[in-house]
C-alpha positions in Angstrom: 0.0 0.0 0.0 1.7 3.2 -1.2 1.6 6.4 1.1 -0.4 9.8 -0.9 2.6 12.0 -1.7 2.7 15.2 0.1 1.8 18.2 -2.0 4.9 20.4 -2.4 5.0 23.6 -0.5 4.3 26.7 -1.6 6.1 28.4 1.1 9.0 27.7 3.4 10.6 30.0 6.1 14.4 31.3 5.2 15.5 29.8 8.4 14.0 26.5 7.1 15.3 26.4 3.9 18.7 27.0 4.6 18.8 24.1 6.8 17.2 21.9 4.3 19.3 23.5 1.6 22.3 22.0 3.5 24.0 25.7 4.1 23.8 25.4 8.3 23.8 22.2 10.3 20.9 22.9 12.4 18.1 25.6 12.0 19.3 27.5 15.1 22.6 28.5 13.2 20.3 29.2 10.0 18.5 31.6 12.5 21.3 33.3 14.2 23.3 34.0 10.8 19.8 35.6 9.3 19.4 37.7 12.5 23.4 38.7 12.0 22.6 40.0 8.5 24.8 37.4 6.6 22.1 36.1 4.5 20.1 38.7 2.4 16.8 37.5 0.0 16.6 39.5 -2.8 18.9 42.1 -2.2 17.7 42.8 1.3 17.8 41.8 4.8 15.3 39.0 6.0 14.0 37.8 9.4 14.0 34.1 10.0 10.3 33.7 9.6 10.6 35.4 6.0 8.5 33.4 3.4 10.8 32.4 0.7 9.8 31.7 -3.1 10.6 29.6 -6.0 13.3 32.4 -7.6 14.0 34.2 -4.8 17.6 35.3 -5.0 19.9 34.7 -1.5 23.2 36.2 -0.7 24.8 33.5 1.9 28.2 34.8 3.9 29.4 32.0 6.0 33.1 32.9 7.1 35.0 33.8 4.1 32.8 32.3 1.8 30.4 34.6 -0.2 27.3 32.7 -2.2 24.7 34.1 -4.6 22.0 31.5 -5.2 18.7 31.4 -6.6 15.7 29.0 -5.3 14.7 26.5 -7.5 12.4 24.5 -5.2 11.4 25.0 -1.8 11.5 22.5 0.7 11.1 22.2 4.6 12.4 18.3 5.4 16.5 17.9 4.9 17.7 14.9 3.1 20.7 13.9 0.9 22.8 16.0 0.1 22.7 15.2 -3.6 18.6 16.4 -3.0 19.5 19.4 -1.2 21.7 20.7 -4.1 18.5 20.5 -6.5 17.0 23.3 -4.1 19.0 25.6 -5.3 21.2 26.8 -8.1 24.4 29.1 -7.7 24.8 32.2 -10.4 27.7 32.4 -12.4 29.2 35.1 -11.1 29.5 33.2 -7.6 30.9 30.4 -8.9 33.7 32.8 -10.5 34.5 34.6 -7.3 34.6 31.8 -5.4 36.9 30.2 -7.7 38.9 33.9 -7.5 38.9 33.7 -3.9 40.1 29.9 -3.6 42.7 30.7 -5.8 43.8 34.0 -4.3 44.2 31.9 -1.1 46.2 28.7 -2.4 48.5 31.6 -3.4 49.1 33.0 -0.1 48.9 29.9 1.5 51.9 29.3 -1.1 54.5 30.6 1.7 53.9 27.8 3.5 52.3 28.0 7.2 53.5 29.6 9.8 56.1 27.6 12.0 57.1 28.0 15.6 60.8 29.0 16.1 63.1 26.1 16.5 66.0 26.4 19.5 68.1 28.2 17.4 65.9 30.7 16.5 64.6 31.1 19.8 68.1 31.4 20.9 68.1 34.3 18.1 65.2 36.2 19.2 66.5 36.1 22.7 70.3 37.6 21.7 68.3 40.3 19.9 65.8 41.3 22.5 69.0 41.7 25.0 70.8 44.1 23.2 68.7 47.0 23.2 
């Protein structure tokens, strides 16, 4: 005996979606990065409770990552991640920035990190703080 599918919805709270959408691990952090201003629907600010819309567009900032994504279909229950990527659909321009952003990054990160001074150079840093 097969189960009546559930009609799709017609509207979905930001807060909601972004969790299904896979962009926050729970809906609390969905809600406190909406209430920080680092998501904006449609060029503007949102509340949590704001009713999103098949082609709203959503401007995501989590860390250093920027996203520009427009709503394809709306949906309140989180599943694969393979299903949550066909919520949504990221612009062009995103994608190149991002890709910008990466690559700006692997450059810097081209020095190499950031070691901790060995005994000599300790011993270094210690001659030349004693001879002021």
């Amino acid at each position: 005996m097969s189960k009546p599918s559930e009609p799709a919805t017609t509207d979905t709270r930001a807060d909601v979606w972004l969790w299904a959408a896979r962009f926050f691990k729970t809906r609390s952090l969905a809600k406190q990065a909406i209430d920080g201003g680092r998501i904006d629907v449609n060029g503007v600010g949102c509340k949590p409770a704001k009713t999103l819309h098949a082609g709203d567009r959503l401007k995501i900032s989590r860390g250093e990552e920027r996203l520009e994504v427009e709503v394809l279909v709306l949906s309140d229950r989180r599943g694969p991640a393979s299903a949550a990527q066909a919520l949504y659909r990221e612009t062009e321009a995103s994608c190149v920035a991002r890709e910008a952003a990466r690559e700006q990054k692997r450059l810097v990160g081209a020095n190499g990190p950031v070691k901790r001074p060995d005994k000599q150079a300790r011993r270094e840093l210690r001659r030349l703080k004693d001879t002021r």
